[in-house]
C-alpha positions as CSV (number, residue, x, y, z in Angstrom):
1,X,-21.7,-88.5,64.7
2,X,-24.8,-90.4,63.7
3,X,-24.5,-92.2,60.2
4,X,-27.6,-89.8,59.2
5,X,-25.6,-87.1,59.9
6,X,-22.8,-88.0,57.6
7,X,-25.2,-89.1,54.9
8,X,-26.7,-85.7,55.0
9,X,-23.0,-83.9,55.4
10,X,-21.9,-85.6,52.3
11,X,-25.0,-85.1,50.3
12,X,-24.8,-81.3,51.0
13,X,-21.3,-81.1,50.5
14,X,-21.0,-82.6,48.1
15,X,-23.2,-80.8,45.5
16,X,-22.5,-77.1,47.2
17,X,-18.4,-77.8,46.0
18,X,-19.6,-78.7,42.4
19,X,-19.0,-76.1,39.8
20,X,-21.9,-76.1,38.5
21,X,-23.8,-75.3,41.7
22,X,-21.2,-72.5,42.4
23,X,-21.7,-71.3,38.6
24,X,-25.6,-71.6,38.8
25,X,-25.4,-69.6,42.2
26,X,-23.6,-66.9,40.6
27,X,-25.1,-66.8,37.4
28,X,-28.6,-66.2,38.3
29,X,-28.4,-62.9,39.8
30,X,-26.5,-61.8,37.4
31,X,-29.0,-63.5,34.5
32,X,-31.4,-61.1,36.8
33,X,-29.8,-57.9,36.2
34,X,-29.0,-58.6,32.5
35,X,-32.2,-59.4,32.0
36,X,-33.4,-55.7,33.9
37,X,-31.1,-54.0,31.7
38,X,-32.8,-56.0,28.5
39,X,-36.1,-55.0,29.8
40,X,-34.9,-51.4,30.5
41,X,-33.2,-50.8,27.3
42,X,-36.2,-52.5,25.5
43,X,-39.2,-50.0,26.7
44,X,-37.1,-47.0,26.5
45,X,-35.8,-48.1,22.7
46,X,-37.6,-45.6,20.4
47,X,-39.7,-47.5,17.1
48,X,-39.3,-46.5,13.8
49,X,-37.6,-43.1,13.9
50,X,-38.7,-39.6,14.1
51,X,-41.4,-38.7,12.1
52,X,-42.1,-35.7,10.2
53,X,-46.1,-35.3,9.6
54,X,-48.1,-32.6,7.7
55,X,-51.8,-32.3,9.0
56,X,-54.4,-31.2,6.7
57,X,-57.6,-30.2,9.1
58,X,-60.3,-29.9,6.7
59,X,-62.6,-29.0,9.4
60,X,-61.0,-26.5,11.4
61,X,-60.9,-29.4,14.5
62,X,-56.9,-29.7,15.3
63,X,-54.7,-26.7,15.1
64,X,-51.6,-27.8,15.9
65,X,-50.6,-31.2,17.6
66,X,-47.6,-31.6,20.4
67,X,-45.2,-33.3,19.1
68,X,-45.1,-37.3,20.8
69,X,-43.4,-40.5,20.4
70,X,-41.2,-39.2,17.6
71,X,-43.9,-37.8,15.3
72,X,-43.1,-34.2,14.9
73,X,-46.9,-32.3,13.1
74,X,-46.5,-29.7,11.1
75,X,-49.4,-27.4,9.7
76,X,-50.0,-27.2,6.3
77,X,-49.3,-24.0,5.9
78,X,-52.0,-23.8,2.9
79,X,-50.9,-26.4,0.8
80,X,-53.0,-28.5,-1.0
81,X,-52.9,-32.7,-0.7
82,X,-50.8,-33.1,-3.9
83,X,-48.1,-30.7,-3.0
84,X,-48.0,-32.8,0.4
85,X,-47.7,-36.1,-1.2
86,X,-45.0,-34.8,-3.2
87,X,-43.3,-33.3,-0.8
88,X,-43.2,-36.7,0.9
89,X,-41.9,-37.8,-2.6
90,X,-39.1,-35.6,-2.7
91,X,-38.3,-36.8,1.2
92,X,-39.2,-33.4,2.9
93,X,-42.2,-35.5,5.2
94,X,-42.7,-38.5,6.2
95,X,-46.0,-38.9,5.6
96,X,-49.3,-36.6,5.4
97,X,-52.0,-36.6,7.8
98,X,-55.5,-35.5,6.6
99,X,-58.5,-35.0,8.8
100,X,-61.6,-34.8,7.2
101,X,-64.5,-32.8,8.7
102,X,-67.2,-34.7,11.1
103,X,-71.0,-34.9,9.3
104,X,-72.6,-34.9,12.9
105,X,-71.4,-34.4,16.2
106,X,-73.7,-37.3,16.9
107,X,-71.1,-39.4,15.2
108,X,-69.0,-41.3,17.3
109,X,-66.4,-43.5,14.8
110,X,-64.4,-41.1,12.3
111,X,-61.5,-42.0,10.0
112,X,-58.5,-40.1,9.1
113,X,-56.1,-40.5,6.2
114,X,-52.6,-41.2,6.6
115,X,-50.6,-41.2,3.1
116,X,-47.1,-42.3,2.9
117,X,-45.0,-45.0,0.9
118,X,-43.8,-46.5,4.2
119,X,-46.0,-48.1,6.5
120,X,-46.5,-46.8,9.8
121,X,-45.3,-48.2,13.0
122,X,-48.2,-49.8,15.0
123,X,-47.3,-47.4,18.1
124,X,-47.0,-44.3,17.0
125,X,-50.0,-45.2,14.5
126,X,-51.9,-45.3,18.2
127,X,-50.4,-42.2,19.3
128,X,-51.8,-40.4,15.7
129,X,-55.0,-41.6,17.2
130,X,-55.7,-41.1,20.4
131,X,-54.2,-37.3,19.7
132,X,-56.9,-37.1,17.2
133,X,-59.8,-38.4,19.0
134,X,-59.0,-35.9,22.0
135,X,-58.9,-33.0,19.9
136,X,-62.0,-34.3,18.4
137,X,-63.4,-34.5,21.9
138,X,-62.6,-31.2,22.3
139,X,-64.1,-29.8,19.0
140,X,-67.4,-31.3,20.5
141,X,-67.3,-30.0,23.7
142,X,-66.5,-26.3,22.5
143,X,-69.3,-26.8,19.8
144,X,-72.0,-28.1,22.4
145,X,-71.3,-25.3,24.4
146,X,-70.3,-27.8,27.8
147,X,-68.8,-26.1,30.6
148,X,-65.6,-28.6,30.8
149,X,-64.9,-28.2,34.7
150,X,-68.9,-29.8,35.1
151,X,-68.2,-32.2,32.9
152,X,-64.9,-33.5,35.1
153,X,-67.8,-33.7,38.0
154,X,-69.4,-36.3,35.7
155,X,-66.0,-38.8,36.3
156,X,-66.5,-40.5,39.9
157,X,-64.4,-43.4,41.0
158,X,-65.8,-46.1,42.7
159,X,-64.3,-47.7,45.9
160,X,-65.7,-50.7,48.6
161,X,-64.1,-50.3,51.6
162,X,-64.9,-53.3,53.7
163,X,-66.5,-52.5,57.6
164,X,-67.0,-55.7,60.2
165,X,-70.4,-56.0,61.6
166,X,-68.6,-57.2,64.6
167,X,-66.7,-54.3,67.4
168,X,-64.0,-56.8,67.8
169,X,-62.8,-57.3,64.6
170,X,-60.3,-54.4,63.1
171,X,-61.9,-52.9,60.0
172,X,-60.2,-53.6,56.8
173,X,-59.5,-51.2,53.6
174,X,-60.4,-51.4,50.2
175,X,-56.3,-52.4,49.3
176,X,-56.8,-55.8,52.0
177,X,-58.2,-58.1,49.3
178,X,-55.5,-56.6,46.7
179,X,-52.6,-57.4,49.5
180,X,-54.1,-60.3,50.3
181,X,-54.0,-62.0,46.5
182,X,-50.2,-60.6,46.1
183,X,-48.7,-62.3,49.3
184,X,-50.7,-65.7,48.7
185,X,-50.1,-65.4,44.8
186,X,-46.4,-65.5,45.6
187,X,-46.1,-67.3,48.6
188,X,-47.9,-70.1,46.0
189,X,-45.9,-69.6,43.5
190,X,-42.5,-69.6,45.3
191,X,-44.0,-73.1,47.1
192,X,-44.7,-74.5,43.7
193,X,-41.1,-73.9,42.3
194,X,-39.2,-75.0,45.3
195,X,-41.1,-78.3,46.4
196,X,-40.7,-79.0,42.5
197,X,-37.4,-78.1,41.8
198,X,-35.7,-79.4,44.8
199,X,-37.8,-82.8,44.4
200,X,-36.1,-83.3,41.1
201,X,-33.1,-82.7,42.9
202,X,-33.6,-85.9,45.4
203,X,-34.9,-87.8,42.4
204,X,-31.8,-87.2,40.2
205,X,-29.2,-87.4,42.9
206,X,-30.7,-91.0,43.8
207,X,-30.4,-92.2,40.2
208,X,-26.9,-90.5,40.3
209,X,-25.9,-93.0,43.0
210,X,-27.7,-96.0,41.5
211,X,-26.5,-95.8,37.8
212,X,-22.7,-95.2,39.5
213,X,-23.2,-98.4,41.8
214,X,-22.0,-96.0,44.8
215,X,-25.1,-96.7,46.4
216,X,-23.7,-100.7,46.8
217,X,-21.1,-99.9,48.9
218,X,-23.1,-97.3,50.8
219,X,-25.5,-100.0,51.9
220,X,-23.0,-102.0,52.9
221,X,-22.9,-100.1,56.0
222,X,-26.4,-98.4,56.3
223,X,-29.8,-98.9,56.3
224,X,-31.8,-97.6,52.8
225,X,-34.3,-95.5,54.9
226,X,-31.3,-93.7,56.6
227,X,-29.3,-93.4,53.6
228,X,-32.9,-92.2,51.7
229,X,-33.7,-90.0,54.3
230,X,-30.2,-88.5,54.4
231,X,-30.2,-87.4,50.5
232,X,-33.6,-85.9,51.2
233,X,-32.5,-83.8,54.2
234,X,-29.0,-82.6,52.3
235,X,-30.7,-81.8,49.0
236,X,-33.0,-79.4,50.9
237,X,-30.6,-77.9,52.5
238,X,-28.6,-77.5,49.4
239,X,-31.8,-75.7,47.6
240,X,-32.1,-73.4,51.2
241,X,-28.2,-72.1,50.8
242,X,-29.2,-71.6,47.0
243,X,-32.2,-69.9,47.5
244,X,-30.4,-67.9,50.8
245,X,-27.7,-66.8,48.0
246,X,-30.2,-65.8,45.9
247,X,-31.7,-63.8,47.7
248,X,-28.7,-61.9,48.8
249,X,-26.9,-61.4,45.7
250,X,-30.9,-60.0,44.2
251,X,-31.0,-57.3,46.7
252,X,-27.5,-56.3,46.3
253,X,-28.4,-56.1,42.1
254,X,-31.2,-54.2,42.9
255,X,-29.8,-51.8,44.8
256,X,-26.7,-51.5,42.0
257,X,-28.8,-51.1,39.0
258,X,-30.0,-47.6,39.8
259,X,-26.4,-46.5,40.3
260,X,-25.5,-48.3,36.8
261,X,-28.1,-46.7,35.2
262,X,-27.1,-43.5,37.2
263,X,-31.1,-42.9,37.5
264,X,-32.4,-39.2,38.6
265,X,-35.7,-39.6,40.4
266,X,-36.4,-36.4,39.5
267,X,-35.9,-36.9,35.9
268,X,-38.1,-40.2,36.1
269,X,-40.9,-38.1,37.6
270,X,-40.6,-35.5,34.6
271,X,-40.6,-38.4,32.4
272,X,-44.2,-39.3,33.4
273,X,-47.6,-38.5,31.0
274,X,-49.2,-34.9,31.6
275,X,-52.8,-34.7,30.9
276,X,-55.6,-36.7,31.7
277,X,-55.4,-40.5,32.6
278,X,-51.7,-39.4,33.4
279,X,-50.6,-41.0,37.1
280,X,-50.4,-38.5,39.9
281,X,-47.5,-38.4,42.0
282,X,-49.7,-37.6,45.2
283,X,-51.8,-40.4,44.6
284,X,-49.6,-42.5,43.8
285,X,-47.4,-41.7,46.9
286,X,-50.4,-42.2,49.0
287,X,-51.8,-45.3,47.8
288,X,-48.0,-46.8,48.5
289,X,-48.4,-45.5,52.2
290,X,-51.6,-47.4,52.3
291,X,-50.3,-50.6,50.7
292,X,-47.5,-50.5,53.1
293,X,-50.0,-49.9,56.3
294,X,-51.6,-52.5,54.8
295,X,-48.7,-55.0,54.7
296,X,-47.7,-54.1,58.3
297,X,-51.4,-54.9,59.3
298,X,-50.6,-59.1,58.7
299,X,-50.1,-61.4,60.7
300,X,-46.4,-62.0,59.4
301,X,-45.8,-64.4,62.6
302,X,-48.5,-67.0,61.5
303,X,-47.7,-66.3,58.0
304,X,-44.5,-67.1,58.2
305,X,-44.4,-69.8,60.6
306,X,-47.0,-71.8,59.1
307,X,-45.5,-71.0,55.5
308,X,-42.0,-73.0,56.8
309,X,-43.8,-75.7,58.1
310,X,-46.1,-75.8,55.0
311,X,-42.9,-75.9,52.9
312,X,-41.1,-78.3,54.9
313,X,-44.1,-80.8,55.2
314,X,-45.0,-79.8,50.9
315,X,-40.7,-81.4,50.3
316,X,-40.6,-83.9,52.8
317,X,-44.1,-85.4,50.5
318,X,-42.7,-84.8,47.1
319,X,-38.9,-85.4,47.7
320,X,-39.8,-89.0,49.8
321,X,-41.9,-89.7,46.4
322,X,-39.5,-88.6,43.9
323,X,-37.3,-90.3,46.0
324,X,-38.8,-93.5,45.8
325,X,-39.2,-93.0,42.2
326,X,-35.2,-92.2,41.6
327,X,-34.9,-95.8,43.0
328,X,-36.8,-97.2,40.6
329,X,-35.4,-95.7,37.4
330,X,-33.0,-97.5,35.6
331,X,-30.1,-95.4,32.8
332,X,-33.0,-94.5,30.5
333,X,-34.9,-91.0,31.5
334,X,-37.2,-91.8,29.2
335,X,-38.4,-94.6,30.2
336,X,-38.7,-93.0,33.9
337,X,-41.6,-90.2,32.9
338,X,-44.3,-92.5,33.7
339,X,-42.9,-92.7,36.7
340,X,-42.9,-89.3,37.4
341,X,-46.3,-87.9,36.0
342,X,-47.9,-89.1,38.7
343,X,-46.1,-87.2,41.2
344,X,-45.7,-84.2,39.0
345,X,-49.6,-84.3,38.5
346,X,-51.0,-83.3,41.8
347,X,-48.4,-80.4,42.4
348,X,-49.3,-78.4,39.1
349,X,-53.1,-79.6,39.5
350,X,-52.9,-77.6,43.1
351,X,-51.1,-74.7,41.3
352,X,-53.7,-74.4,38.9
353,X,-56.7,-74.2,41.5
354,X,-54.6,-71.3,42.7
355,X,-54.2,-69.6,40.3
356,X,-57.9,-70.3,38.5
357,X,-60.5,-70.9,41.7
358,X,-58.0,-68.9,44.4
359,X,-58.0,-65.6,43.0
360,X,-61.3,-65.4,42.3
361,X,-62.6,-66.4,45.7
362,X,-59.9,-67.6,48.1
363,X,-62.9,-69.3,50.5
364,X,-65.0,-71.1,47.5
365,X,-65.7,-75.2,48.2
366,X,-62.8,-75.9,46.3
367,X,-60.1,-73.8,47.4
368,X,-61.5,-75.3,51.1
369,X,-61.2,-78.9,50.2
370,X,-57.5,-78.2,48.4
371,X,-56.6,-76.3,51.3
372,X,-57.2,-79.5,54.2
373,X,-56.0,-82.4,51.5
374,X,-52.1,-83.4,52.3
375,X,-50.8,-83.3,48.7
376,X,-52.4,-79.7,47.4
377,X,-52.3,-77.7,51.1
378,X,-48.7,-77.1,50.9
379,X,-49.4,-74.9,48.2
380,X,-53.0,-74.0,48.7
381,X,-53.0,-73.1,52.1
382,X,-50.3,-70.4,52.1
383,X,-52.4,-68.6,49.7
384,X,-55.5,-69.1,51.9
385,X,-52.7,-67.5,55.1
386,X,-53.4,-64.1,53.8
387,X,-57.2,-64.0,53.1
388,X,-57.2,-64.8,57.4
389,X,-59.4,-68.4,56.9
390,X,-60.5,-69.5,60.2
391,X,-58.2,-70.8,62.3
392,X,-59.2,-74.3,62.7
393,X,-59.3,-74.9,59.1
394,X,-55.5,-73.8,59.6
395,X,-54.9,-76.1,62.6
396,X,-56.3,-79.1,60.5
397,X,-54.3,-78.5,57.8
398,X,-51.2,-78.4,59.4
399,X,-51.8,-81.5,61.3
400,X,-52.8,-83.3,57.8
401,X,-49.9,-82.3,56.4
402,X,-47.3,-82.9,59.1
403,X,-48.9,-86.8,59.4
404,X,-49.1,-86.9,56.1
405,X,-45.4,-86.0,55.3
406,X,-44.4,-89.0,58.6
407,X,-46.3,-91.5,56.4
408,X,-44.7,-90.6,52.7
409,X,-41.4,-90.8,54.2
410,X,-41.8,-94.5,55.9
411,X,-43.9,-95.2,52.3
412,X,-41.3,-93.6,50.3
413,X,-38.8,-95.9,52.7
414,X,-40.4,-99.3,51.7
415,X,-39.8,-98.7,47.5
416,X,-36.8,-97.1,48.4
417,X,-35.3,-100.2,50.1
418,X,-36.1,-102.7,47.0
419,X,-35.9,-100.4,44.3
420,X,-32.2,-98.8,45.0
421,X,-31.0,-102.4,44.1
422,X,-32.8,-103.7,41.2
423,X,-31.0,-103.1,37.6
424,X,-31.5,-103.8,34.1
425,X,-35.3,-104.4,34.6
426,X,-38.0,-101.6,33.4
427,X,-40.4,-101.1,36.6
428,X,-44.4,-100.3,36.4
429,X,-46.5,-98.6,38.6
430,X,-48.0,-102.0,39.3
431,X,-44.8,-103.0,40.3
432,X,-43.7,-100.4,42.6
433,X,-47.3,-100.9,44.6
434,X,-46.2,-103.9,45.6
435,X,-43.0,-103.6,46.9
436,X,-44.7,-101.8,49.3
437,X,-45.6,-104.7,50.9
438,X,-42.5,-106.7,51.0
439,X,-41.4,-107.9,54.1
């Protein structure tokens, strides 16, 4: 066995026996359904009670309410405002409700009164509301004498579905662009955490080594590129079995939680708004067929393919650099962030022309130019994958990016080799250029 291979055995032995890998492994998905139940529990957590509310309609407008979020209407029966308010004293009502007549149907903003001692919770203060303003809407229709099923004819929704001039090409739908922006939005994003978070894994498990004086005896018997490119090689596949687990032990909690929650999908669907805005099943059913057809429609093989050798060229980059600067950090972490910045910079910087230029128009000037250049196109690029840029903008990128990851590694090599040995001396930027050099 090559002494690369055992560098890269130990390295990803080691740190997949620790405990706190093992914990961390364990813990997440299980963060993941806590924090599902959290969310769950949260949005289904009824605010500020139930609600008992007299409505006094001046103007003949409301009849009776439905009932909704917890605020139960009643009808005033006759009674006058004081009576009301006292009755609210005396803690028979929550709170009174009195709608004062329009002037003019013309009139488009009206106020209604609310009187109670308490202050009213901000949501079902909305739901008072919107109830109000559609049964003022209402009042205004049956008063102008508008026939209400030509008035839904006046509400048209708007569409652009996308044809190609040329016969060859396959024409796409108006959900392509959607698709499009939801693969590369997390195909960036998972790019972003993984180069970063694994890099900082090579950078701390060099400065491990150094600040133990393990790395002494190591190069005692090996050369520093080997035992550089060995760490760099273990840690990633360290992150791969994490991520691997991950993703396992996710699926399985998602497919748990409904039987936790012993969720009817039948009670979820009576559950939904009535009325109008409310979400129609159909519709809704429908337009998930069509998202589907439209995720079968990519190009998963060149997605994926050139997403893996995006991602390995994107770590190989970063972890040689944060490499090299693990090397060249003494005890003090502190001292070490100016060493870091600049590596840190560029991989947020091409998150944030994602994320800002990207969705807005994935083939602007910028998004182009980020896409070809070595130290934003691991990130950039994969985004681009699922807008279908042309293919030689692809090809370049690839080749940039595979050269460029050969020349950070043999770069990354040259600190590596003088830096791994230097202690008790605080190291520049300046510095570190020109151990580049050294013969």
């Amino acid at each position: 066995m090559s002494k690369l291979s055992l560098i890269v055995k130990r390295e990803y032995l080691t740190r997949v026996r620790k405990r706190s890998f093992i914990i961390g492994t364990l813990l997440a998905p299980l963060g993941l359904l806590i924090y599902m139940l959290v969310i769950i529990g949260l949005s289904s957590y009824e605010t500020g009670g139930k609600l008992d509310v007299a409505v006094i309609d001046e103007a003949n407008m409301i009849h009776q309410l439905p009932d909704d979020k917890g605020i139960h209407y009643l009808q005033s029966n006759g009674k006058t405002l004081e009576q009301l308010k006292q009755e609210v004293k005396d803690g028979k009502l929550n709170g009174v409700l009195l709608v004062p007549p329009i002037p003019t149907l013309q009139k488009k903003e009206h106020t209604v009164f609310y009187y109670a001692d308490s202050k009213l919770a901000p949501e079902k203060s909305n739901a008072i509301e919107r109830k109000i303003a559609d049964k003022i809407r209402d009042f205004k229709i049956d008063s102008l004498h508008i026939n209400r099923s030509s008035l839904d004819m006046l509400e048209t929704e708007v569409s652009i579905d996308p044809e190609n001039i040329s016969s060859s090409g396959e024409d796409e739908s108006k959900y392509t662009a959607g698709v499009g922006l939801a693969i590369g939005g997390i195909m960036a994003f998972i790019m972003f955490f993984m180069v970063l978070m694994y890099g900082q894994m090579v950078m701390r498990s060099v400065m491990e080594e150094k600040t133990n004086r393990i790395v002494e005896v190591m190069m005692s018997s090996v050369r520093p590129f080997d035992l550089m490119l060995g760490k760099i090689i273990g840690a990633g596949a360290v992150g791969l079995t994490q991520v691997i687990a991950w993703v396992i032990l996710s699926t399985a909690v998602t497919f748990i939680l409904p039987m936790i929650l012993h969720v009817d999908p039948a009670q979820m669907q009576s559950s939904m708004p009535q009325g109008p805005g409310a979400i129609d099943p159909e519709q809704a059913q429908g337009d998930a067929l069509r998202i589907f057809a439209e995720l079968g429609r990519q190009n998963w093989p060149v997605i994926v393919s050139a997403f893996v050798i995006f991602f390995l060229g994107g770590y190989f980059i970063y972890a040689s650099m944060f490499a090299a600067i693990g090397s060249a950090m003494g005890d003090d972490m502190g001292e070490g962030q100016s060493l870091t910045l600049p590596v840190t910079i560029p991989i947020i910087l091409a998150f944030y022309i994602t994320a800002f230029v990207g969705v807005r128009n994935p083939d602007s000037g910028l998004m182009v130019f980020a896409s070809m250049f070595p130290l934003f196109s691991p990130i950039v690029m994969p985004f681009r994958m699922a807008f279908n840029p042309p293919w030689w903008q692809v090809g370049i990128s690839l080749i940039l990016v595979v050269i460029s990851a050969y020349f950070f590694v043999w770069l990354a090599g040259r600190i590596y080799r003088v830096g791994i040995l230097l202690y008790g001396k605080k190291v520049t930027l300046k510095e570190i250029g020109k151990w580049m050099f050294y013969n």
